[in-house]
C-alpha positions in Angstrom: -48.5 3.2 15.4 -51.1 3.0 12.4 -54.2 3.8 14.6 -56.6 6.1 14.1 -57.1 8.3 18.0 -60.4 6.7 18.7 -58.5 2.7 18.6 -56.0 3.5 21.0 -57.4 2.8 24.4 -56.5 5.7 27.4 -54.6 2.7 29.4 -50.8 3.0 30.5 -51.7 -1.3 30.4 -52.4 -1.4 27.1 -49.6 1.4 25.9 -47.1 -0.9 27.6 -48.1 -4.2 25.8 -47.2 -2.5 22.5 -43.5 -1.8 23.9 -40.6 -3.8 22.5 -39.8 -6.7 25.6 -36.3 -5.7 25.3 -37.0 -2.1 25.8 -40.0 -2.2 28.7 -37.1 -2.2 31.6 -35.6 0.5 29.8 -38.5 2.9 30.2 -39.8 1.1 33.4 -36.1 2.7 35.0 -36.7 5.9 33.3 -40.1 6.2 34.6 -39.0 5.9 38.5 -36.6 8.9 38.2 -37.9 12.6 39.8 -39.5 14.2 36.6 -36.4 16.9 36.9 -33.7 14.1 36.5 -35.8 12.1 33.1 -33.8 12.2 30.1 -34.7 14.9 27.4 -35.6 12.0 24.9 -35.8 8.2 25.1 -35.5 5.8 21.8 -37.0 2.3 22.0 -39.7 0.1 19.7 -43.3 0.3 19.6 -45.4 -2.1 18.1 -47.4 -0.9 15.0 -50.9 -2.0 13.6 -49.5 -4.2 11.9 -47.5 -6.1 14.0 -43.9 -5.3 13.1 -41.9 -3.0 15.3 -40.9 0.8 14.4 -38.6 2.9 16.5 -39.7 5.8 18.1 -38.2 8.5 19.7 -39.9 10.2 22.6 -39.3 13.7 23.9 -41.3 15.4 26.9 -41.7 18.4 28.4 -42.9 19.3 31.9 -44.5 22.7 32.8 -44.4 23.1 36.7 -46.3 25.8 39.4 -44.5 27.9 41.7 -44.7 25.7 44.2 -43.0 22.8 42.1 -46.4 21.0 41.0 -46.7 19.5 37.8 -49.1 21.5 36.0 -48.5 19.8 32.6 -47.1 17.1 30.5 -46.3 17.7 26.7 -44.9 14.5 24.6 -43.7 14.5 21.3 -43.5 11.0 19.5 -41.2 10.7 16.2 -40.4 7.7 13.9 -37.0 7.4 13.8 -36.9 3.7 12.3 -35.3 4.5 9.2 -32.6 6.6 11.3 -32.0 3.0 13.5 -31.2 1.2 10.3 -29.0 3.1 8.4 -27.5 3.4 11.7 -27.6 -0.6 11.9 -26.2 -1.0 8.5 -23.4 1.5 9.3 -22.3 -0.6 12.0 -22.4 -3.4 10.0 -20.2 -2.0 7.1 -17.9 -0.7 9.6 -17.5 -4.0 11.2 -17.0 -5.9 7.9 -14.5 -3.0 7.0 -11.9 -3.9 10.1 -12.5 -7.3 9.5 -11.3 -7.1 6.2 -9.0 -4.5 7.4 -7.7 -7.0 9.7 -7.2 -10.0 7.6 -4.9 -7.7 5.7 -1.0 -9.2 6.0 -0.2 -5.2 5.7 0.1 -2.5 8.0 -2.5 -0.3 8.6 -3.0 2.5 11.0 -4.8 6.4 10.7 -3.5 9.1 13.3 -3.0 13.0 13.9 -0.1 14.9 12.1 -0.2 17.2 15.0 -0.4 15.4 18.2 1.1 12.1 16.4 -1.2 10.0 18.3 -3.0 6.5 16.4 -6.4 6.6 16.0 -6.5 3.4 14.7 -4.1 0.5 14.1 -5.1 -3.2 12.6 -4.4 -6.6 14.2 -1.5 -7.0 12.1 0.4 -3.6 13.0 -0.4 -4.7 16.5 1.1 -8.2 15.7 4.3 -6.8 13.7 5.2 -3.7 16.3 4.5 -6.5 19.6 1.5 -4.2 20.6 -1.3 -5.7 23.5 -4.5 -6.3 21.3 -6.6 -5.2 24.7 -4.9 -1.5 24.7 -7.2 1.2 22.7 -5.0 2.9 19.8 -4.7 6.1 21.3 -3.5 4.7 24.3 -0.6 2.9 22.5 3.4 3.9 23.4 4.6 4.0 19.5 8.1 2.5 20.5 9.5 1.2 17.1 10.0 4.7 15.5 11.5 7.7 16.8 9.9 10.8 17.8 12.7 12.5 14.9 11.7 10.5 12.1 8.0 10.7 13.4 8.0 14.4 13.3 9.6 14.1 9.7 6.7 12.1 8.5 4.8 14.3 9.9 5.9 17.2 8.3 5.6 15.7 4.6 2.1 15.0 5.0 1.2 18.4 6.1 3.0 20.0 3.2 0.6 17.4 0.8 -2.1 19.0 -0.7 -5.8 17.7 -2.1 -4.6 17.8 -5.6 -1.1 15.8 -4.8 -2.6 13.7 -1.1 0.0 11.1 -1.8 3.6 10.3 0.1 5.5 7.4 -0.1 9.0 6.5 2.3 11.1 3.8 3.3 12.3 3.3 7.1 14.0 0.8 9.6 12.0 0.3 11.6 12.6 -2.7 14.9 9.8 -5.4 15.1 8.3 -7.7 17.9 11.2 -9.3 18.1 13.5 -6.3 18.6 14.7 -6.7 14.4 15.4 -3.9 12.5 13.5 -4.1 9.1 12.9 -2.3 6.0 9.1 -0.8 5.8 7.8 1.2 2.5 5.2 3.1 3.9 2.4 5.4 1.0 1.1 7.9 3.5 -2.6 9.7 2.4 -3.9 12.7 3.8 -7.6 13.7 4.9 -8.6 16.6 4.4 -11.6 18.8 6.1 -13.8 20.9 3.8 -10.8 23.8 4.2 -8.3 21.8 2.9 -6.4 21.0 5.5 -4.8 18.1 7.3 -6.7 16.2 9.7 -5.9 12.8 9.7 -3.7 10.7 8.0 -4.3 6.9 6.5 -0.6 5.0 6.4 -0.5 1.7 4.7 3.1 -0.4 5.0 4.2 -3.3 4.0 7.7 -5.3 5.0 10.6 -5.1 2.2 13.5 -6.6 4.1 13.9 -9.4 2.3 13.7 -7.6 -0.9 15.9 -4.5 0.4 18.4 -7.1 0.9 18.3 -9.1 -2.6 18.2 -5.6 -4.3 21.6 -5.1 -2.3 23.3 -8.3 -2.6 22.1 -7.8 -6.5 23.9 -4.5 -7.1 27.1 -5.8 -5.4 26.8 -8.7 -7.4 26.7 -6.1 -10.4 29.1 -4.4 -9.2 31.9 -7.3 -9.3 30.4 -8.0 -12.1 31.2 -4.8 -13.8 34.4 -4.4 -12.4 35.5 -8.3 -14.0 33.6 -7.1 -17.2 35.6 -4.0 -17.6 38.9 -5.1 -16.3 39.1 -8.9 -17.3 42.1 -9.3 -20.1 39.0 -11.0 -22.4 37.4 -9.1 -24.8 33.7 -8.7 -24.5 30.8 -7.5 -26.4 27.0 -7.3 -26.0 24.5 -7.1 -29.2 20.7 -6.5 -29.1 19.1 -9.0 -31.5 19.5 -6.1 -34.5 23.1 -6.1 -34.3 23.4 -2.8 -31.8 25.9 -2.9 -29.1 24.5 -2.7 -25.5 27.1 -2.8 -23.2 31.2 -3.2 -24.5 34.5 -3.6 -22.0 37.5 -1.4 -22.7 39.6 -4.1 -24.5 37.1 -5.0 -26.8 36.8 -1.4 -27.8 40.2 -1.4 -28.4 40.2 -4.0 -30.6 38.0 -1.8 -32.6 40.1 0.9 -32.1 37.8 2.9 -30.5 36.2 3.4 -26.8 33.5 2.3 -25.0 31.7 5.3 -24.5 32.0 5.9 -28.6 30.6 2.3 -29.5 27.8 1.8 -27.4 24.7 2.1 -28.8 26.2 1.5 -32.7 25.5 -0.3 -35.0 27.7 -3.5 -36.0 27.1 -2.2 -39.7 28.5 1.0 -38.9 31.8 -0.7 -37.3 32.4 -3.5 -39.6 32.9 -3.9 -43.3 29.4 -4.5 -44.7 30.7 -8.3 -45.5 31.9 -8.6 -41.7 29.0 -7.0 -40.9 26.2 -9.1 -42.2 28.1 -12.2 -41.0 28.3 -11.2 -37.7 24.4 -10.3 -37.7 24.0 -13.9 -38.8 26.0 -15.7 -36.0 23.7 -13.0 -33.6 20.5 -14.7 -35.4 21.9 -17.9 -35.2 22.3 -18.0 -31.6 19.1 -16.3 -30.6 17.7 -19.0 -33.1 19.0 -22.2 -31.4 19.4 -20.6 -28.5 22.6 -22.0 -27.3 26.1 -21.2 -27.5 28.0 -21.2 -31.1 32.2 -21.2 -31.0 34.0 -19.3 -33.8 37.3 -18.7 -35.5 37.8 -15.0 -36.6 40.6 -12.5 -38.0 40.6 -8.6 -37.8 42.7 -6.3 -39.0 45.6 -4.7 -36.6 47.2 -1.9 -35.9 50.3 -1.8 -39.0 48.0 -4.2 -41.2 49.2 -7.3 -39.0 45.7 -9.6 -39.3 44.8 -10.9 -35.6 43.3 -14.3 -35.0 40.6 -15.2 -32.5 38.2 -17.9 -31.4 34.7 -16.2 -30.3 31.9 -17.7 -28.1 28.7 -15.8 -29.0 25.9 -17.1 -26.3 22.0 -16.0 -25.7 21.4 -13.9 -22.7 17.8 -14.4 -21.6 15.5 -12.3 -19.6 13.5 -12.6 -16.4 11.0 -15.0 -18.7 13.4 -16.8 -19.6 13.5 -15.7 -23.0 16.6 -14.6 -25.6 16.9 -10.7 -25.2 20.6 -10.3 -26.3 23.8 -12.1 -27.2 27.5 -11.9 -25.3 30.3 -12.2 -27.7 33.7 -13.5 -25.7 36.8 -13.3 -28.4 40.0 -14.9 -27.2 43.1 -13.8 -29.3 45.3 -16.5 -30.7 47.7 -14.8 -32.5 51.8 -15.9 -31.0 
């Protein structure tokens, strides 16, 4: 308290004046309990010397006769006040941490491998899965995943390891409103100083809507492959070099060759160097003005006979928008 013994005056008065007012019912309850019943320690605020409060924690003993009189009273008084606010600034932290955590528009939930039961879940989980907001985690009935694919979760993470803490998945999953949906969810293990397993942190996020445009995308490739290879059109793909990226099976012919033997060649090892170089050019050309360019060409046949075409060379752009390659569409014209 930052007296020296002879300041303090020998008055239970005076001692209770220096008592936090928050705390004086506190020890005014603990004070009308049979000594046998007191708690072992008490912790509330006592005023110091100079006028700011410290926390104390109070311990006391009592010696008693035979015949169940008090014989003696030992206290113990220790400053604890450093204790009280890292404990204060824990709190803290830990309440900006599930705020944070629960202005996240992901998933976010820790819980036991073994028993499979949440520990923790965040306001949006609870929003997503249709979960009461008033129910305690542990008490929740997980309802939008099976117990099978549960288990098998389970089961990867307790095969992860300190070095490799890391799993990732995709599931179905049925939301709020009884709707099947696509989750990716990264799984990380905690560990205990042994290495293993005792809780696990999963974070998941919705991918429906992109589950379903990577679908509708790869049919869309699909027909567009099948067209590609089975229109009666030739057609070609070069890189801006000249290299052929991607070449259906009667353009190859054309060439007298096969698809799997041309792709990845060079037009200079196809053509005539002459041909060559002014095929590169039209592939410049195009990526140049960026628009389509129509031309008239002849190549050589089976039996000599020259055959005559009219060619479309156009600039195929990528995701930025930008000319990554050009498609080459040859329409014959000889009778």
């Amino acid at each position: 308290m930052g007296y020296a013994p002879e300041e303090v005056p020998l008055s239970q008065e005076w001692y209770y004046q220096q008592i936090h007012p928050e705390d004086v019912p506190l020890l005014t309850a603990e004070g009308q309990k049979p000594l046998d019943q007191r708690a072992k320690y008490i912790d509330y605020r006592l005023r110091h010397k100079d006028g700011t409060y410290r926390w104390v924690r109070a311990s006391s003993l009592y010696e008693f006769s035979q015949e169940g009189q008090l014989l003696r009273h030992i206290g113990a008084m220790t400053d604890i006040t450093v204790t009280k606010d890292l404990e204060d600034a824990l709190k803290t932290s830990e309440i900006q941490f599930r705020e944070i955590v629960n202005l996240q528009n992901q998933l976010i939930t820790r819980w036991n491998p073994r028993t499979l039961q949440r520990l923790f879940v965040n306001d949006y989980y609870r929003q997503y899965f249709g979960y009461p907001m008033e129910v305690p985690a542990s008490e929740l009935d997980i309802t939008h995943v099976s117990v099978e694919l549960l288990h098998q979760i389970a089961d990867g993470v307790m095969a992860l390891s300190p070095e490799q803490p890391l799993q990732r998945h995709e599931d179905q999953l049925v939301n709020a409103s009884g709707e099947p949906r696509w989750m990716e969810w990264t799984d990380k293990a905690v560990f205990d100083n042994h290495g293993q397993v005792v809780e696990v942190v999963s974070v998941g996020r919705d991918i429906h809507d992109q589950k379903l445009a990577e679908t509708a995308l790869e049919e869309s490739e699909r027909r567009y492959r099948y067209l590609f290879e089975n229109t009666g059109i030739p057609i070609v793909h070069y890189d801006q070099e000249g290299h052929i990226l991607l070449i259906n099976n009667l353009a190859a012919q054309h060439m007298q060759s096969s698809p799997q033997q041309l792709v990845g060649r060079n037009i200079r090892d196809i053509f005539p160097e002459e041909m060559a170089h002014k095929f590169l050019e039209r592939i410049r050309s195009c990526v140049h003005e960026d628009r389509p360019i129509d031309y008239e060409d002849s190549l050589p046949g089976p039996e000599g006979a020259t055959r005559y075409f009219t060619t479309r060379t156009m600039p195929v752009k990528d995701g930025q928008g930008r000319v990554s390659s050009v498609q080459v569409i040859a329409q014959e014209m000889t009778d």
